[in-house]
N, C-alpha and C positions, 0 to 999 in steps of 0.2 A: 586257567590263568589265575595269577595271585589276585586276592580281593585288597583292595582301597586299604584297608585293616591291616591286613597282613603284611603290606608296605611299611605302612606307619609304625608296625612292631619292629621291623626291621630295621628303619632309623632311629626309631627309639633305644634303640638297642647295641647301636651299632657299634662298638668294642674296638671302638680305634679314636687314637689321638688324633686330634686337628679335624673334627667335624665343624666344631663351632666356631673356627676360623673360616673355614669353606662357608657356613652358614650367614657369616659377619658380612665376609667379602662379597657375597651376591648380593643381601639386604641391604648393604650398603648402596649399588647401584641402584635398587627397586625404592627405596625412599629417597633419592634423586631421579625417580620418574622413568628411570629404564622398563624395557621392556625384558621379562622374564630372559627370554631365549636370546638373548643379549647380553644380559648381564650374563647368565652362565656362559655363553662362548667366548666371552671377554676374559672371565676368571680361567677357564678353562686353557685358553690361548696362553694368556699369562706365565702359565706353569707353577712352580715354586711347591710351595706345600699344600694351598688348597688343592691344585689340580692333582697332586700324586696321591692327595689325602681320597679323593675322589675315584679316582682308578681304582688305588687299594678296596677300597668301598666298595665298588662296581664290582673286583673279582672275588671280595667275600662275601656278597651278595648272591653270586650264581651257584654256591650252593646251600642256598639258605630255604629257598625255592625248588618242590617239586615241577611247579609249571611256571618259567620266569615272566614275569608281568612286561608287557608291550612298555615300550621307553619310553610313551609320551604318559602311560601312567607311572611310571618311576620319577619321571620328570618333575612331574603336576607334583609331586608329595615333597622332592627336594623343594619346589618352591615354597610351599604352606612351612615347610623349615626354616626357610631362609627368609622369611615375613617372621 
């Protein structure tokens, strides 16, 4: 399974437009006091650019990874982004 690191390289890295919009859009609810996993199903529900911005993400992702990291460690790292 991918280490904590190797996620982080992965966002940091991530070679697509509209991350830091996806990024705004969640941070925005988490400094109005949402909870994580709220605010992303809200953004996510939402649709538009964040969310398509996110899928794309999601399927360049899977091959970026030998062993894909469990979602709720994918998760944890979009959040530390989106703070």
């Amino acid at each position: 399974m991918a280490s904590k690191e190797e996620i982080r390289a992965v966002f940091a890295d991530p070679q697509l437009d509209g991350m830091d919009e996806l990024y705004q859009c969640i941070g925005e609810m988490l400094q109005d006091g949402a909870v994580f996993e709220n605010a992303y199903s809200l953004v996510i529900a939402a649709g538009g650019t964040p969310a398509d911005t996110w899928i794309r993400f999601c399927v360049q992702c899977a091959t970026r990874f030998d062993d894909p990291p469990e979602e709720s460690e994918f998760l944890a790292v979009l959040e530390e982004f989106s703070r």
